[in-house]
Structure formats: C-alpha cells, structure tokens
Biopython code that builds the backbone (N, CA, C, O; Angstrom):
import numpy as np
from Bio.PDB.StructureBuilder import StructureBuilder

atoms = [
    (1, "UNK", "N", (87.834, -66.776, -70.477)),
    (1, "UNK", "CA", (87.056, -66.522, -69.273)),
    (1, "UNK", "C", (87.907, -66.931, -68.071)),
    (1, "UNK", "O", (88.352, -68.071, -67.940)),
    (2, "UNK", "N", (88.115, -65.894, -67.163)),
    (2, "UNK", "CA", (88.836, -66.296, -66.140)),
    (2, "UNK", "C", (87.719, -66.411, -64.648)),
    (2, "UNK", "O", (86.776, -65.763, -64.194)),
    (3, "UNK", "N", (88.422, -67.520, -64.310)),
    (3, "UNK", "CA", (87.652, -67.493, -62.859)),
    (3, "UNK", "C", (88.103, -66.579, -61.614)),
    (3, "UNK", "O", (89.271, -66.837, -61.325)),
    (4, "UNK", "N", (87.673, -65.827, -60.985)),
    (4, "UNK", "CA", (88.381, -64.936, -59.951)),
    (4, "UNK", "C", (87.666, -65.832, -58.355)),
    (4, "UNK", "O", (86.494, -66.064, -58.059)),
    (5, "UNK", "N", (88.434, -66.020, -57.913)),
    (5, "UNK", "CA", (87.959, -66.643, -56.031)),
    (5, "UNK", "C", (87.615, -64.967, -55.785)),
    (5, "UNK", "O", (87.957, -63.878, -56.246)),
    (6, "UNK", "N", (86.481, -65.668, -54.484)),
    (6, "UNK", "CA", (85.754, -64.419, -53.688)),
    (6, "UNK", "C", (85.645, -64.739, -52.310)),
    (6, "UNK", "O", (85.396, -65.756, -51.662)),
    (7, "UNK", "N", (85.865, -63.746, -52.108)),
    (7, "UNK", "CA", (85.902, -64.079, -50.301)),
    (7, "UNK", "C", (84.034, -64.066, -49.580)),
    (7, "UNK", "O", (83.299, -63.210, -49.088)),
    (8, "UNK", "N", (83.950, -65.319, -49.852)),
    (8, "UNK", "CA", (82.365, -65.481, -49.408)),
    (8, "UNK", "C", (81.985, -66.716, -48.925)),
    (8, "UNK", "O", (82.426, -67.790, -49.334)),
    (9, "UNK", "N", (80.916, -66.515, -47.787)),
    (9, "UNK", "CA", (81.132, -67.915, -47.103)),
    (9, "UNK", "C", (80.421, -68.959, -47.528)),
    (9, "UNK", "O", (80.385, -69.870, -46.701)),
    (10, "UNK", "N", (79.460, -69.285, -49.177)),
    (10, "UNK", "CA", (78.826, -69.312, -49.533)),
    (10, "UNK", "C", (79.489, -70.013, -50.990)),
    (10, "UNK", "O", (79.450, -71.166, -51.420)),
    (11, "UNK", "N", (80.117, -68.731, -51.527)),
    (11, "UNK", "CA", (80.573, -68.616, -52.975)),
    (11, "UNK", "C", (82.001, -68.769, -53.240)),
    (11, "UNK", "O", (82.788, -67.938, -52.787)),
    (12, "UNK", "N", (82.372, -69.688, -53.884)),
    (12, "UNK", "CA", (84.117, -69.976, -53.852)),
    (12, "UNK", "C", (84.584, -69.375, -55.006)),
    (12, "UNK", "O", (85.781, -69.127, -54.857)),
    (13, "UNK", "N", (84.205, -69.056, -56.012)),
    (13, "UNK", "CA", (84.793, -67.547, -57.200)),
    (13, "UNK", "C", (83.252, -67.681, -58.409)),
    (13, "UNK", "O", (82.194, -68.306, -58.488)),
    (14, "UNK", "N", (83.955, -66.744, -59.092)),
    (14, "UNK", "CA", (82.881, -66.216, -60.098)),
    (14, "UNK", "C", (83.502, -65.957, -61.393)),
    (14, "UNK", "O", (84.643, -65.498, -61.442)),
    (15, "UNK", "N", (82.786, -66.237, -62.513)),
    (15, "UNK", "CA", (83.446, -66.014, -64.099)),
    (15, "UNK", "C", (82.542, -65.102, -64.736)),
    (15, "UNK", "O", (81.433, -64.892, -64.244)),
    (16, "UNK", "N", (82.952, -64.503, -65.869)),
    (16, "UNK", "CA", (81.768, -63.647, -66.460)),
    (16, "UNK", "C", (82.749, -63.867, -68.019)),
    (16, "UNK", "O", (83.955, -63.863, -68.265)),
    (17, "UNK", "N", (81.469, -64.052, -68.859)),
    (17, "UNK", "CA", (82.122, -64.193, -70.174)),
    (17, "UNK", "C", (80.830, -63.003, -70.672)),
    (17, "UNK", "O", (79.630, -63.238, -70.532)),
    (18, "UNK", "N", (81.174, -62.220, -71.036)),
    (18, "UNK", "CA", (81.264, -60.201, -72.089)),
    (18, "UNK", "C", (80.176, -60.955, -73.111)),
    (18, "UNK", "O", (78.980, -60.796, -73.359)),
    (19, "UNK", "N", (81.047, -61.705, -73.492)),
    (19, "UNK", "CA", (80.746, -62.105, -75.583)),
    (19, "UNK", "C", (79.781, -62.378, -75.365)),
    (19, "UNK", "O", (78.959, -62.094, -76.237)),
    (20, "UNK", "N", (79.231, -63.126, -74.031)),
    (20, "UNK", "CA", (77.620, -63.969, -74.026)),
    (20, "UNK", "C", (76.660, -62.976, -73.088)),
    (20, "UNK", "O", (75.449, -62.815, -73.235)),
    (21, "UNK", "N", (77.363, -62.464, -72.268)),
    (21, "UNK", "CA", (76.948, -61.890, -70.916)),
    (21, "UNK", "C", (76.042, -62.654, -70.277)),
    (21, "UNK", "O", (74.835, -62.431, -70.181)),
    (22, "UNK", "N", (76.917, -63.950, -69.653)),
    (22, "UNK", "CA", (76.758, -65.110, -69.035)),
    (22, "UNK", "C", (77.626, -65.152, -67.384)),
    (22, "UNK", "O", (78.755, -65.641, -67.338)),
    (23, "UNK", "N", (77.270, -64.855, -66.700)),
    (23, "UNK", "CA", (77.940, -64.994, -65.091)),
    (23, "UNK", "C", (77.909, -66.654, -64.700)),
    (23, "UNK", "O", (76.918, -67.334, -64.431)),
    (24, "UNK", "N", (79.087, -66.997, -64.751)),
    (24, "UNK", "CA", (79.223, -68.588, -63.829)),
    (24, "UNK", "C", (79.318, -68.065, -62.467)),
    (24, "UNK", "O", (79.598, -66.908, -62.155)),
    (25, "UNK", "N", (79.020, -69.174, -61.591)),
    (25, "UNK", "CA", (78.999, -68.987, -59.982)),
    (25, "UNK", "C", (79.233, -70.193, -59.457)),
    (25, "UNK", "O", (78.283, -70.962, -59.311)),
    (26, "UNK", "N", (80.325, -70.511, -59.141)),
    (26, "UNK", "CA", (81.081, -71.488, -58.017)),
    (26, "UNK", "C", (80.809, -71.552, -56.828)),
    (26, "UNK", "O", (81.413, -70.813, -56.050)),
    (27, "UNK", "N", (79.840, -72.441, -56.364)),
    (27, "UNK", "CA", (79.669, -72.133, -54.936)),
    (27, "UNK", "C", (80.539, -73.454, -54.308)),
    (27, "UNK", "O", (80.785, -74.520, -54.873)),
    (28, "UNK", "N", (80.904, -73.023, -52.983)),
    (28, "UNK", "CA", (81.570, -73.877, -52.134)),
    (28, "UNK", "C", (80.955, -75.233, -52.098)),
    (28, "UNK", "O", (81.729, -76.191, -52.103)),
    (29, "UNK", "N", (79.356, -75.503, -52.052)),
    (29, "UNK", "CA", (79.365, -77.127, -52.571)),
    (29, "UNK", "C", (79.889, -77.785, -53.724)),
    (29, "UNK", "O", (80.082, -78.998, -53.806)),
    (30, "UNK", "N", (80.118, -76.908, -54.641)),
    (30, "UNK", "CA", (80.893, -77.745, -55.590)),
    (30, "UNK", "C", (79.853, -77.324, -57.050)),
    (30, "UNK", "O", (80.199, -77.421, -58.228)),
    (31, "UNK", "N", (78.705, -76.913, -56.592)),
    (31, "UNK", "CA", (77.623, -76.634, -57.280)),
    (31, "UNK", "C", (78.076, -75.258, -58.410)),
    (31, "UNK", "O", (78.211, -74.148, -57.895)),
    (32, "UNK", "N", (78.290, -75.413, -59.930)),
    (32, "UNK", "CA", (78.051, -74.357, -60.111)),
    (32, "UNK", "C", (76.807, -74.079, -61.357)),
    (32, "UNK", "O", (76.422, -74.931, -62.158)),
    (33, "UNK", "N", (76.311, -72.618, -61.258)),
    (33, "UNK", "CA", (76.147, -72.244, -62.142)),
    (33, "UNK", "C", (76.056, -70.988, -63.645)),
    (33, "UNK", "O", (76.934, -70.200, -63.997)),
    (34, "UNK", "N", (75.278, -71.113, -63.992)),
    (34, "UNK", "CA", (75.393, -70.103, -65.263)),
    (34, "UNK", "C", (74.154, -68.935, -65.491)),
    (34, "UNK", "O", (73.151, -69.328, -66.085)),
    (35, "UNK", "N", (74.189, -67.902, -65.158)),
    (35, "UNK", "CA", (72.952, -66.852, -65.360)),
    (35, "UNK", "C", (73.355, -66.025, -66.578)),
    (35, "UNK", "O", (74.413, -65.401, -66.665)),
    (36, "UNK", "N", (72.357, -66.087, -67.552)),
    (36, "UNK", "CA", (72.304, -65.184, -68.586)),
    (36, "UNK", "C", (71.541, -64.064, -68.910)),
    (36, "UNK", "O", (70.444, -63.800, -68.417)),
    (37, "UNK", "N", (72.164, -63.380, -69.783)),
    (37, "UNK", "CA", (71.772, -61.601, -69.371)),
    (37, "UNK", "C", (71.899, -61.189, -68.914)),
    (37, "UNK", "O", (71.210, -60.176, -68.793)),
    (38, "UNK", "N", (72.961, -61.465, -68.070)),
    (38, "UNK", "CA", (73.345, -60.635, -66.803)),
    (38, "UNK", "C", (74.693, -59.484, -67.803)),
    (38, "UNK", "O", (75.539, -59.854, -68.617)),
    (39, "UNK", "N", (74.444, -58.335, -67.385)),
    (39, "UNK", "CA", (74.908, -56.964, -68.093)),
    (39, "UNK", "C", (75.995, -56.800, -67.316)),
    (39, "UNK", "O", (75.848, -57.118, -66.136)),
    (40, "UNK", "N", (77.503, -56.213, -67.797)),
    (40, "UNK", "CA", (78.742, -55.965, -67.332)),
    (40, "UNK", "C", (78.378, -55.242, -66.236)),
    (40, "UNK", "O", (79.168, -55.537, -65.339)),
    (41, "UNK", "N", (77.593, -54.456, -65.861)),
    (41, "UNK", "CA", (77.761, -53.362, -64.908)),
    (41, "UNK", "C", (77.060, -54.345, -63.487)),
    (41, "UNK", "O", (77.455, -54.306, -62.322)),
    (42, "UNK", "N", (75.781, -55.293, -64.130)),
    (42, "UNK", "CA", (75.766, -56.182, -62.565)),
    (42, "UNK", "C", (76.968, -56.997, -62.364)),
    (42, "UNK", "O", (77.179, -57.302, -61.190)),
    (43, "UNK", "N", (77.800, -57.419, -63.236)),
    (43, "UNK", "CA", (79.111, -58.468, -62.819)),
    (43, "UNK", "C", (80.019, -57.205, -62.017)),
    (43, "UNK", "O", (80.284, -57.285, -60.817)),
    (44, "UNK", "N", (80.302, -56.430, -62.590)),
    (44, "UNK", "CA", (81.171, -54.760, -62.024)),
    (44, "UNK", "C", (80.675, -54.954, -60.418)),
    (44, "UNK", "O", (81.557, -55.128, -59.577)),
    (45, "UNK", "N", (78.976, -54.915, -59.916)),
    (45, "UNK", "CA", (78.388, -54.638, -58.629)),
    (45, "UNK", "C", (79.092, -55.453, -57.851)),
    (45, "UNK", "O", (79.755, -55.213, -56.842)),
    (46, "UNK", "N", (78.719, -57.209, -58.868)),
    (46, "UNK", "CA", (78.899, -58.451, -57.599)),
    (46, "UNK", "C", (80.624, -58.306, -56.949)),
    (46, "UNK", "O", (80.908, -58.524, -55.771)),
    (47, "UNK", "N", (81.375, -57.998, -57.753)),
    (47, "UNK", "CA", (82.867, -57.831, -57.947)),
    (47, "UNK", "C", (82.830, -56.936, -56.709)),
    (47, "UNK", "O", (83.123, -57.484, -55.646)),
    (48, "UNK", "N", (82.548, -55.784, -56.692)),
    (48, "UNK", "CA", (82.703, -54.765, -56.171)),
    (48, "UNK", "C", (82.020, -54.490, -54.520)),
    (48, "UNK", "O", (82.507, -53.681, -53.730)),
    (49, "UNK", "N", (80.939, -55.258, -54.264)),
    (49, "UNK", "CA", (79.754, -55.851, -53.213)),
    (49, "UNK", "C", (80.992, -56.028, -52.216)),
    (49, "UNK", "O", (82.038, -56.632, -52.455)),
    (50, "UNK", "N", (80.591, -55.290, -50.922)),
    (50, "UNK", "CA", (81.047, -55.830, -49.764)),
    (50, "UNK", "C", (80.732, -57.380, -49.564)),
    (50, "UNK", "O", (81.656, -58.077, -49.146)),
    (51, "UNK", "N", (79.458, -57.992, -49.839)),
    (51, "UNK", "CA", (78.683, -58.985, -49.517)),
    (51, "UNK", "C", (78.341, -59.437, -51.293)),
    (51, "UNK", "O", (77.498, -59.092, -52.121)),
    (52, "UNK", "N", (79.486, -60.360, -51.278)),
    (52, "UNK", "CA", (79.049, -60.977, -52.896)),
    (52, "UNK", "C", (77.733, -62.095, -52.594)),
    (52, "UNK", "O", (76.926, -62.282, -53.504)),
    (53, "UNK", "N", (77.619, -62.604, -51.661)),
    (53, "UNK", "CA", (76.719, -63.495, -51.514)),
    (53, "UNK", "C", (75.080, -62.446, -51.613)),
    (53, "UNK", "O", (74.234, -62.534, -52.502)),
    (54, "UNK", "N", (75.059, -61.725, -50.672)),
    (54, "UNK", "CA", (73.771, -60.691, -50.599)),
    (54, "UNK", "C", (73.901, -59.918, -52.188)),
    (54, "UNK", "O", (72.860, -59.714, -52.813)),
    (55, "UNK", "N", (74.782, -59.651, -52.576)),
    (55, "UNK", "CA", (74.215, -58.638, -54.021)),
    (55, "UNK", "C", (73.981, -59.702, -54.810)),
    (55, "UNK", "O", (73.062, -59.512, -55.606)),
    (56, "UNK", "N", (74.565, -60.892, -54.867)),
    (56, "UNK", "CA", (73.966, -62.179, -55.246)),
    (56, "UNK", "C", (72.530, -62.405, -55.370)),
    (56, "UNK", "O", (71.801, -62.333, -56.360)),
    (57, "UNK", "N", (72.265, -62.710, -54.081)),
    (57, "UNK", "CA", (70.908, -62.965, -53.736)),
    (57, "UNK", "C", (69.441, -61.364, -54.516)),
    (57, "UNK", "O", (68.448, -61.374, -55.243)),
    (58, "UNK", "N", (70.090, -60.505, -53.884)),
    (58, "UNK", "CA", (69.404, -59.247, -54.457)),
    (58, "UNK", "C", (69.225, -58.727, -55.505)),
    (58, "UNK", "O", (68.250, -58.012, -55.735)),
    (59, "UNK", "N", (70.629, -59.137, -56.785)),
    (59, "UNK", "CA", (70.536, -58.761, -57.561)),
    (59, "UNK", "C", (70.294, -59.558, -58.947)),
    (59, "UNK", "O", (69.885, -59.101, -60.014)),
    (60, "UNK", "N", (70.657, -60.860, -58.628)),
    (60, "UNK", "CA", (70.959, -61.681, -59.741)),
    (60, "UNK", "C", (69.961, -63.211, -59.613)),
    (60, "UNK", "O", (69.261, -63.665, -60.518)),
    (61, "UNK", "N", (70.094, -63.640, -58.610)),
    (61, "UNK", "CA", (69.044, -64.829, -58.319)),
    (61, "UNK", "C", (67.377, -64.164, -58.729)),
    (61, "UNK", "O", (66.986, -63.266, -57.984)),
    (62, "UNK", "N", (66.783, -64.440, -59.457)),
    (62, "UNK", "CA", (65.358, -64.309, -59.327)),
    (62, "UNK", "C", (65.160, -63.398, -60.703)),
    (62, "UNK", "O", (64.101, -63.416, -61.329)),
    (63, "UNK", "N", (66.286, -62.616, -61.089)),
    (63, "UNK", "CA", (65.915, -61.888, -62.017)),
    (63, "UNK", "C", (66.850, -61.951, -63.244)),
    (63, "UNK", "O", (67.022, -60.907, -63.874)),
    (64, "UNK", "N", (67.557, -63.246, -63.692)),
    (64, "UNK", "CA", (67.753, -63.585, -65.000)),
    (64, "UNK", "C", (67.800, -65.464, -64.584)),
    (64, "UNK", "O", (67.929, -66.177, -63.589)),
    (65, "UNK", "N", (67.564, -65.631, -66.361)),
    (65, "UNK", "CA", (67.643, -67.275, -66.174)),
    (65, "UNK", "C", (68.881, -67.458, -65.804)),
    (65, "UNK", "O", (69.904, -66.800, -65.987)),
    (66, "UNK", "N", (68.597, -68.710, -65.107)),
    (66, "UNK", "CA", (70.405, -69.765, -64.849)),
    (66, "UNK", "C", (70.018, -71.408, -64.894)),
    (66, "UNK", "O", (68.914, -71.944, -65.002)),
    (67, "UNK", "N", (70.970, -71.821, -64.806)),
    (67, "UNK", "CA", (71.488, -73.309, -64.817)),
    (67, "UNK", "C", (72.174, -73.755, -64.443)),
    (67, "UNK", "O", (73.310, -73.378, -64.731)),
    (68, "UNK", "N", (71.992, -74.908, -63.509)),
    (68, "UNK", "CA", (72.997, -75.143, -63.061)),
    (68, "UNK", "C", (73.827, -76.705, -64.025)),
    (68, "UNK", "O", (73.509, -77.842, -64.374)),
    (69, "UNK", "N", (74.849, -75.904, -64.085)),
    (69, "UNK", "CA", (76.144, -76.601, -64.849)),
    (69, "UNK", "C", (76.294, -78.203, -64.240)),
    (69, "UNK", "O", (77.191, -78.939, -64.653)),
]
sb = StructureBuilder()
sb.init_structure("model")
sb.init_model(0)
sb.init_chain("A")
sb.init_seg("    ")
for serial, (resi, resn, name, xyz) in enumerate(atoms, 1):
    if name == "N":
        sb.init_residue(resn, " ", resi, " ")
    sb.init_atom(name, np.array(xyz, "f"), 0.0, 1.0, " ", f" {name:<3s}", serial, name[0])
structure = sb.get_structure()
C-alpha cells in the first residue's frame, strides 16, 4: 500500500489497499483514518477530484464505515 500526498488544504495524502477495499486518509492534523468498502472506482474519483477534500466530504464521509487509526 502506497501512500500518495494530495494537494489539499485539509488532507496531507491518501492510501487505498484493492485486497480489502479500505481507503486510509491522512489529514494534516496528524489524524488518520480508515473507510471500508470503499470500491476502486470511488478511490479512481478522490484521485482524480479537482477538490479531494469536497469529493471527500460528498462522496465518502457519511456513506461507508471508518475509523480513525
């Protein structure tokens, strides 16, 4: 699992592990965490999101479990 940095004022990089389809999320407090069920094609969006923080918020907060790590 590699971590990739994101240019967000919010979010300091993001991991996605396939095998689990588990999204980690690094945020700039230091805070991270782990959402599961999250499907390759929403990790593809957040990647791809002008605004990783907003497709964040829209797409992934509220609509699979997470934890924070």
């Amino acid at each position: 699992m590699n971590w990739q940095s994101v240019n967000s004022s919010n979010m300091d990089s993001v991991a996605y592990d396939a095998d689990s389809s588990t999204l980690y999320v690094r945020f700039n407090s230091g805070a991270t965490y782990s959402y599961s069920g999250v499907p390759q094609s929403e990790y593809n969006g957040l990647m791809s999101a002008s605004s990783h923080g907003t497709y964040l918020n829209a797409h992934i907060k509220g609509s699979y479990p997470y934890q924070k790590l």
